[in-house]
C-alpha positions in Angstrom: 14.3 58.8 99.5 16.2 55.8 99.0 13.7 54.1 97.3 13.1 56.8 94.6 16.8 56.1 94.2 16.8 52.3 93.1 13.9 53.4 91.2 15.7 55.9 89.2 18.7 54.1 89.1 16.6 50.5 87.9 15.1 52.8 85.1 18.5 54.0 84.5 20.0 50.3 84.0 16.8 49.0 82.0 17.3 51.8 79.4 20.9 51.0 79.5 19.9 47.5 78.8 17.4 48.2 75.9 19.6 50.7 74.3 22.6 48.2 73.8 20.3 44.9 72.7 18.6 48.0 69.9 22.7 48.7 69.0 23.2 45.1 68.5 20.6 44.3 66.4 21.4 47.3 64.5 25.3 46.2 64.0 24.3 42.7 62.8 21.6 44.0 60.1 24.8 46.5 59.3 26.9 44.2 58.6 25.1 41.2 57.2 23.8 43.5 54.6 27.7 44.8 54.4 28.8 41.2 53.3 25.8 40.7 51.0 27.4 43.8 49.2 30.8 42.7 48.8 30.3 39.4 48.2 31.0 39.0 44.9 34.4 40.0 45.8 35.4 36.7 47.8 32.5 34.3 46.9 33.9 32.9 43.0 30.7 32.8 41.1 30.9 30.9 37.7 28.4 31.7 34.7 26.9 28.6 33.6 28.6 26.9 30.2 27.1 25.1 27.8 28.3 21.6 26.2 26.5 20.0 23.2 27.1 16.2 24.5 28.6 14.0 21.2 26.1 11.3 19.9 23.6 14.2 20.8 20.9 15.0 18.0 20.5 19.3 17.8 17.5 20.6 15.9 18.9 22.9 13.8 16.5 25.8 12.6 16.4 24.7 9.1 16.0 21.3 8.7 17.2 17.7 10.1 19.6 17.2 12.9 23.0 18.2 13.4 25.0 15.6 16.1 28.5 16.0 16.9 30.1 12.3 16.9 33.6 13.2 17.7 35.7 16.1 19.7 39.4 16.3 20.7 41.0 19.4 22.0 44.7 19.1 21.1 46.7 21.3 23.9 50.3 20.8 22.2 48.6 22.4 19.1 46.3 24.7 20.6 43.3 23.2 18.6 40.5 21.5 18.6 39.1 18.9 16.2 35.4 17.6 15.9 33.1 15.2 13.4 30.0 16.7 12.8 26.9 14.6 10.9 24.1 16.8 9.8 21.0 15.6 8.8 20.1 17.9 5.8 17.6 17.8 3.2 19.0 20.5 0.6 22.4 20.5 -0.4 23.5 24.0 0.5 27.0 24.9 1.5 27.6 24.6 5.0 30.2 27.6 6.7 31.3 27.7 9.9 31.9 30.8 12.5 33.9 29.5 15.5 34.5 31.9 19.0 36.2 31.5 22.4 35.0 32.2 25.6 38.2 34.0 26.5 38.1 36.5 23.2 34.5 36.4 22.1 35.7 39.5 19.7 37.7 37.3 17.9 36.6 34.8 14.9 39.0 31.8 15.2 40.1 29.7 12.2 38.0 26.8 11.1 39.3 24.4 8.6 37.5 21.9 6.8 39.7 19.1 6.7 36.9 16.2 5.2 33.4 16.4 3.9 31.5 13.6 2.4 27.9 12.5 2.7 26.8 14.7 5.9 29.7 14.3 7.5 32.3 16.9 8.4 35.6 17.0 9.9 36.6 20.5 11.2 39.5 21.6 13.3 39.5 25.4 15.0 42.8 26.4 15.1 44.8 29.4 17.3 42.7 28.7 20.5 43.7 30.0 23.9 45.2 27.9 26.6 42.2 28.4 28.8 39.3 29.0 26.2 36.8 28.0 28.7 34.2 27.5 26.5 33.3 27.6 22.7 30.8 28.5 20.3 30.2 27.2 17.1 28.2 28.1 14.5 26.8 26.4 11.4 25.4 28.4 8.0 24.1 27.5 5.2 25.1 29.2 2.4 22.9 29.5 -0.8 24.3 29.3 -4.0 22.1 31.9 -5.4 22.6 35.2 -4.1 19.7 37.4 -3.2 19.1 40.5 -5.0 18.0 43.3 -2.4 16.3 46.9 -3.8 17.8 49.5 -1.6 14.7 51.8 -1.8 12.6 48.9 -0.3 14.8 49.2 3.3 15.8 53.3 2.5 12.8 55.1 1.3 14.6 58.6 1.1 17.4 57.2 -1.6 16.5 59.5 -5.1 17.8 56.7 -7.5 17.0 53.1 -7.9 19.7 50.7 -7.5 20.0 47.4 -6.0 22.5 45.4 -4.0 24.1 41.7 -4.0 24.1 40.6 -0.6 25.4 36.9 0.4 22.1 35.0 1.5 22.7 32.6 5.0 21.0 31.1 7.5 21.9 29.8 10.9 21.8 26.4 11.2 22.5 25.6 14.6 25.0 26.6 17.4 27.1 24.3 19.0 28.9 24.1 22.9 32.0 23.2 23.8 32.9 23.0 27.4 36.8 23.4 28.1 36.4 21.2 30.9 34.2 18.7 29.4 36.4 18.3 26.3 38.1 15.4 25.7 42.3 16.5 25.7 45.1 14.5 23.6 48.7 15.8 24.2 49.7 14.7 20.3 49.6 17.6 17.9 46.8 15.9 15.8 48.4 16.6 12.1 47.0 13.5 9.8 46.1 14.0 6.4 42.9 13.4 4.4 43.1 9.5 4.9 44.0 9.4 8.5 41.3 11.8 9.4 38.4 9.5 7.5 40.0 6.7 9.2 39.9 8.1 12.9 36.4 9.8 11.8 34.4 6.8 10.2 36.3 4.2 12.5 37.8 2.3 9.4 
């Protein structure tokens, strides 16, 4: 009789046993796959930016190379100035489309301070104290503009009539990493003379 108890009792304590090791395993898969969940709230995770190095020859999806030779972000004045060289075989007009990291909805100003032979001095203006990163864009403009008939695109129109449309291409884009950026504290006003001197090193 006392035997059948330690028996019961051993079975008793080795289901006991089993039972918590099975609870254990259960709480550690609960709550590793709990912290895989709400990791994003503690764990910083940065997207990757891009930065077009200077002295750096981009294809561009036209023609030739565009290469940026010079970049200073100018805290003070909240801009940021860059000498561009593009390798071009037409002579189109060249625009530019310049956007922030921290307002991608909004088109910043672009001035073109210097042009000559290739070479283009630009400075975006009104840029945020931490911009992060920036996108630039490069178009060619044609002169010409491109007539369009609207009943080649809308075939239910009942009258012929055609549309002027301005005719562009994207040249290239180019990166601009906040932290990568070279930073001057002076406001970086010069006029026309200064900036082909600091540009062309003369």
């Amino acid at each position: 009789m006392a035997f059948k108890k330690q028996l019961e009792d051993y079975r008793f304590n080795l289901n006991r046993n089993r039972s918590w090791k099975y609870t254990a395993v259960l709480i550690f898969f609960f709550i590793g796959f709990l912290s895989l969940l709400t990791s994003k709230l503690y764990l910083k995770t940065e997207d990757p930016l891009y930065h077009t190095k200077t002295y750096e020859a981009v294809s561009s999806n036209i023609t030739g190379t565009v290469t940026i030779e010079n970049r200073v972000y100018h805290p003070a004045n909240a801009s940021l100035d860059m000498v561009i060289k593009m390798d071009q075989t037409d002579e189109e007009e060249v625009s530019f489309v310049a956007q922030e990291k921290a307002n991608p909805s909004i088109k910043l100003p672009v001035h073109l301070l210097y042009e000559d032979d290739g070479y283009y001095v630009v400075r975006i203006s009104d840029l945020s104290p931490n911009w992060e990163a920036l996108a630039f864009d490069l178009y060619q403009e044609n002169e010409e503009k491109e007539m369009v008939n609207v009943d080649d695109v809308t075939s239910d129109s009942e009258t012929d009539s055609t549309e002027e449309i301005d005719a562009h291409a994207l040249i290239t884009t180019l990166y601009s990493d906040q932290r990568k950026t070279k930073s001057e504290e002076g406001k970086g006003t010069k006029n026309k003379q200064q900036t082909r001197i600091c540009a062309f090193g003369e």
